[in-house]
N, C-alpha and C positions, 0 to 999 in steps of 0.2 A: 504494500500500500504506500504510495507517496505522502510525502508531509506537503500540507497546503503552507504557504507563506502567507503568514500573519502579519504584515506589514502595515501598518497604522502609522498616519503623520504626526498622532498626539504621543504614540510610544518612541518614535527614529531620533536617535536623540546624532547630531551631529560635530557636537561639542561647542559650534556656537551660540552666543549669546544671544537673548531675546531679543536687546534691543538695534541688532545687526537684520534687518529682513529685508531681504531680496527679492521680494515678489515685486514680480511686474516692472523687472528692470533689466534690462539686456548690457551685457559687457561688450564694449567695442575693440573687435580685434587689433592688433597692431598700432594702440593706441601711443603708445611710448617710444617704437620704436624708430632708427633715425637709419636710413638706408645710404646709400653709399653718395648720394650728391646732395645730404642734406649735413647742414650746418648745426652748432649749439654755439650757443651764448652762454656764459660763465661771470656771473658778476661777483665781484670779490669787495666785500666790504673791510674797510680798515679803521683803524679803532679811532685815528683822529675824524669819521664820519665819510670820509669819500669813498666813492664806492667808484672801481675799476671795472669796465667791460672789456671780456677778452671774446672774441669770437674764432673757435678752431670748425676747422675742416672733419667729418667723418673718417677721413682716411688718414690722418693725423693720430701719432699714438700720443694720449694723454699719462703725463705719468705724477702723480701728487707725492711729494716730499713730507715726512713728519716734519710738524714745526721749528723740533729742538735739530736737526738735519737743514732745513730749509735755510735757518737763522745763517750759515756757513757761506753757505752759496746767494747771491745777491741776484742771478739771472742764468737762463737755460744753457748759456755759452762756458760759465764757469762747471756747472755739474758736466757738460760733456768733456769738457777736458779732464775734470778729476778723472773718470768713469776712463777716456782712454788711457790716460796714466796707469790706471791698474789695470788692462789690460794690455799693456805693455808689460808688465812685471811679470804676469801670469806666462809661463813657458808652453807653447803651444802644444808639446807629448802631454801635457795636465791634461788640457781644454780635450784634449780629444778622448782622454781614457773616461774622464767624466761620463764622455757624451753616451759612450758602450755601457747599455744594460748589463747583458752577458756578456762574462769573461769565462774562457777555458783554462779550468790550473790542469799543468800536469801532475802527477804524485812526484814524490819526490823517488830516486830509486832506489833509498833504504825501504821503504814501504812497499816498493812491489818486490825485491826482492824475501822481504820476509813472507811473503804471500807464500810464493813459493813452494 
């Protein structure tokens, strides 16, 4: 015999709150999203009151500094010189052993000889 599903909209409990209700409202897809020729504006407010607009490109990568970081660097030309700096330093056999997931060890040939 099959089990009937008892499903009642006063028992379904979905963990949200009562006064969250969603009847009769449709979500717009792709509301947020910024495709490849569209732009953002970034306004950055500063403590003496003025407020900066910066306008970047979609295909521009944006990258945000922590503050106590940021205080060092004065503009986007100093971080990229740091940033080549220590990739100058880094010896390129590093960079590339990093980049391999798998490594193959051999044993060593105390260990296969004791196999043996």
């Amino acid at each position: 015999m099959k089990k009937t599903k008892n499903n009642k909209l006063e028992d379904y409990d979905d963990g949200m709150l009562p006064e969250y209700d969603f009847t009769g409202k449709k979500g717009v897809r792709g509301k947020y999203y910024i495709g490849p020729n569209q732009a953002h504006t970034v306004h950055i407010h500063h403590e003496d009151g003025t407020v900066t607009v910066k306008h970047y490109n979609s295909l521009e990568k944006v990258i945000t500094l922590a503050p106590d970081v940021a205080a060092y660097f004065p503009d986007s030309e100093s971080v990229n010189n740091a940033l080549r700096t220590l990739i100058a330093l880094v010896p390129d056999k590093q960079i590339s052993e990093k980049k391999s997931k798998y490594t193959v060890r051999r044993k060593s040939p105390k260990k296969t000889a004791a196999r043996k």
